[in-house]
N, C-alpha and C positions, 0 to 999 in steps of 0.2 A: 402538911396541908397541900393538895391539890392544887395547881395552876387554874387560876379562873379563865374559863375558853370567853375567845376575844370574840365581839360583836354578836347581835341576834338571831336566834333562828328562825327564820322565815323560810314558808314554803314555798313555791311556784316557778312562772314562767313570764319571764319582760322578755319584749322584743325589741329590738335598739338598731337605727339605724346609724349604723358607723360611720361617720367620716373618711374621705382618707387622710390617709399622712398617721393614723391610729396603726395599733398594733390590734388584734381579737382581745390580747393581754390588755393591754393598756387598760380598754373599755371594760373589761370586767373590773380591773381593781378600783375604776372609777366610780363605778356603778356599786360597788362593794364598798367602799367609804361613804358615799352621799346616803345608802340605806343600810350602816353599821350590819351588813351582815355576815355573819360568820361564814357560810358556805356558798360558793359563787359559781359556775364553770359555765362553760359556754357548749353549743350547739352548731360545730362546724364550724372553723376558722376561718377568715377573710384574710387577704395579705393586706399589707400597709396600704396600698396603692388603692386597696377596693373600697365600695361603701355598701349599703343597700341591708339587708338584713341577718342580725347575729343575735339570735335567740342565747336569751342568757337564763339556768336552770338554780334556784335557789334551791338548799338545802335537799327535802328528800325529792326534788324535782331532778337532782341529777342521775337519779338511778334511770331513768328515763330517757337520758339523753341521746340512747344506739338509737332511738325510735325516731328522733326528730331528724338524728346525722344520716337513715338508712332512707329515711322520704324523699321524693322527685325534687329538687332544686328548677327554679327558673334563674334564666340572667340573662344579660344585655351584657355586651362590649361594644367596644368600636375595637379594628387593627388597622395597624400603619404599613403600608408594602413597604419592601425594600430594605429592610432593615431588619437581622436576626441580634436578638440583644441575650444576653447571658441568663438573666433571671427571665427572659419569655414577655418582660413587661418593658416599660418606661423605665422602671428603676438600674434597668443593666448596663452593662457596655457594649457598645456595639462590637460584634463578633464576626459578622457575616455581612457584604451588600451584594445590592442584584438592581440592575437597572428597569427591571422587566415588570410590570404593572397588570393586572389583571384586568378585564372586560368586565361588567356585568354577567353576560351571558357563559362567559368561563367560570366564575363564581358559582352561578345557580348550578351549573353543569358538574360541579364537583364537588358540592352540598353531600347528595345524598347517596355518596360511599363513607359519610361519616354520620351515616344516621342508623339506628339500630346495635347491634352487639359488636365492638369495636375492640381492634391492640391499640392500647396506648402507652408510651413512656411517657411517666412522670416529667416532669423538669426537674433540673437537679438541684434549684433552689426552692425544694418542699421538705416538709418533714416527715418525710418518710426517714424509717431507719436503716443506715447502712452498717454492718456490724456492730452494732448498738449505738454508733453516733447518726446524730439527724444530717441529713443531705445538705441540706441548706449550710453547715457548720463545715461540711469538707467540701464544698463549693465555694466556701469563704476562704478558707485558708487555703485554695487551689491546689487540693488535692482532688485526684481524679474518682468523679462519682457515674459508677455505672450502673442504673436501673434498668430492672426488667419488666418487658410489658405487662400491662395488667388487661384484663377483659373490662370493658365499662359499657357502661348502657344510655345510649343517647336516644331520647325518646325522640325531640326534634333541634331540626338547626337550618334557621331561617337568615337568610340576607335580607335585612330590613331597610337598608339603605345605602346608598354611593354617594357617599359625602363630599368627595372628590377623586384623582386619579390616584392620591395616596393613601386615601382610607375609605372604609365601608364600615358600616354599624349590623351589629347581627343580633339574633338572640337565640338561647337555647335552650332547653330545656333535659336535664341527665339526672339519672340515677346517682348513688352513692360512687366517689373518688373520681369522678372526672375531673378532669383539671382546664379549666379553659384556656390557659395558658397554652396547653397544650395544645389542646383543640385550633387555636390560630396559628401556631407554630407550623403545627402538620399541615392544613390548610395552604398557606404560603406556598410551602416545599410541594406540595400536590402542583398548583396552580404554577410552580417555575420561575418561584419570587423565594424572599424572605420576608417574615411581618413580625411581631410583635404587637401585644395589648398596650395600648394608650390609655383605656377608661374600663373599667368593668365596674358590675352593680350587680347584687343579687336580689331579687323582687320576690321571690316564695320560697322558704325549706321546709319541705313537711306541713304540716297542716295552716305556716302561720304565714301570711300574704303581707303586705306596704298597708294595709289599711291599718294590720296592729301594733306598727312599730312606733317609737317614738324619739325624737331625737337627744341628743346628750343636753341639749341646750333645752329643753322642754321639758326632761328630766328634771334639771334643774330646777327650774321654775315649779315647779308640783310637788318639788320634794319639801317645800316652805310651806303649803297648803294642804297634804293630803299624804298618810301614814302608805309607807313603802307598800303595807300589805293592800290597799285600795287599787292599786296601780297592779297589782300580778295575777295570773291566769292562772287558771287553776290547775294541777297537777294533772290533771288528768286531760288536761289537753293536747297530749304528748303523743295520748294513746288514740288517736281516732281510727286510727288503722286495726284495730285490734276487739275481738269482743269485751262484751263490756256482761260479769255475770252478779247477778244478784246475791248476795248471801244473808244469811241471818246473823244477828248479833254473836251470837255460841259461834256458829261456822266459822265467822270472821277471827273470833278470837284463838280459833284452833289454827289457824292460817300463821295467825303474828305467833303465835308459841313455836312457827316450824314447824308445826304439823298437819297429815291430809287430812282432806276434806272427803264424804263419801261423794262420787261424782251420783250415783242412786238415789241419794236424801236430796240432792240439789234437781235430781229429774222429775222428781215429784212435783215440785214447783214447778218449772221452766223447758220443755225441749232442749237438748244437748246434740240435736242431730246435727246439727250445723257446725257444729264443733270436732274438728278432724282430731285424732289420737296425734299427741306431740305438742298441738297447738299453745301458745301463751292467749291467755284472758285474761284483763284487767279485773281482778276481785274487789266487789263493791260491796259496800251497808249502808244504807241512810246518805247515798248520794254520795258518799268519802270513797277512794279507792282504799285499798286495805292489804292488798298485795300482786305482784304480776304475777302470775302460778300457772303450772302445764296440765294440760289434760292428759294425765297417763292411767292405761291399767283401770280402769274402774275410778280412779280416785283426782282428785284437783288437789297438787302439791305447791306451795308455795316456791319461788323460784328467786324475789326479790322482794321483803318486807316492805311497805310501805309506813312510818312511823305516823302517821296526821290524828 
């Protein structure tokens, strides 16, 4: 007999705004107990230290998830001058000091060589992999971790305020793998200081903003009054970025079987000009997505079933 698979299947998208002093972990398995669900994973991880938004993907909502981690991210910090700390935040040891404080107008002035298509080194307390171990794991046990720059894309990076002569609050707004940690580290070093993150917060990833989050403690409270499934976004909110194509019931079901669709029976209905060769589409019937599938060759091939 079969092992009976633990907790329900439920589909979609909560948004959770994490505390700090949590792990990303943490919150998922919390949020995975309080709505007995079987499949949980998150959408771009927060470190301990941060809060602000961590979209969490139930069941066949995690096939979705490259879409929400590949969307523009916003955030706010504040950084501390003077002081280079191990992990890039509060949580480290101090490593480096500098007596040397930045201006205002030194600030704004050295903003925007970190705006646009950027090298950046990870910190070496992230999970990126180093020979198949995560960085953060041979930063622990201080061994020497040497990462190579990555290209990232910082759309903007604003000085929002001068808190005093030790800190400034910013905010920024980047594509996929930026690391803000980073971001104030290099910063510092530009400006002829050392700093480190005191507070960060993330406000937007991908399509879902602070208005749709909700907090672990309000979670709570709702989960006494109102089925897990009332409270989740629907799958397809993942994909806003992406078309969105009609199909027929038949179509659809050729789709879930693994197999093309005629992209010609689909033009009949609908214009497909818009629709570049290569491209993924969110394949729809009666409002349900039904699979993400590529436009190749003539045909619309499935690419990632959707089960709903």
């Amino acid at each position: 007999m079969g092992r009976r698979r633990r907790g329900r299947d439920i589909h979609g998208w909560l948004v959770v705004d994490k505390p700090a002093g949590m792990t990303s972990s943490d919150v998922v398995n919390r949020v995975r107990r309080l709505f007995d669900a079987r499949k949980v994973g998150h959408g771009g991880t927060l470190d301990p230290l941060a809060t602000g938004l961590l979209p969490l993907a139930f069941g066949e909502a995690t096939k979705t998830v490259s879409y929400v981690m590949d969307g523009i991210k916003q955030y706010s910090f504040t950084v501390k001058w003077g002081e280079a700390r191990a992990t890039d935040d509060a949580e480290g040891d101090v490593v480096a000091t500098s007596p040397n404080r930045p201006t205002r107008d030194a600030i704004e002035a050295a903003l925007p060589a970190f705006i646009g298509e950027i090298e950046q080194v990870p910190p070496a307390y992230s999970a990126i992999k180093v020979d198949g171990a995560r960085a953060y794991d041979l930063a622990r046990a201080d061994k020497p971790v040497e990462l190579k720059p990555r290209t990232i894309w910082v759309e903007d990076f604003r000085l929002e305020e001068v808190l005093d002569s030790n800190q400034a609050a910013f905010s920024v707004v980047s594509g996929k793998g930026a690391y803000m940690r980073g971001l104030a580290r290099d910063l510092a070093r530009k400006l002829g200081t050392e700093g480190h993150i005191v507070a960060l917060r993330r406000t937007r990833i991908g399509p879902f903003c602070e208005a749709d989050a909700f907090s672990l403690d309000k979670l709570e409270q709702l989960g006494h009054i109102a089925p897990a499934e009332d409270l989740l976004r629907p799958v397809q909110d993942a994909l806003d970025d992406i078309p969105a194509l009609d199909l027929t019931e038949d179509e659809a079901r050729r789709l879930r079987c693994g197999q093309p669709v005629s992209a010609l029976q689909v033009a009949r209905r609908k214009s497909l000009r818009d629709i570049d060769q290569g491209a993924v589409v969110c394949a729809m019937t009666e409002g349900r997505p039904v699979a993400l599938a590529s436009f190749e060759g003539g045909e619309i091939r499935p690419v990632r079933v959707l089960n709903l």
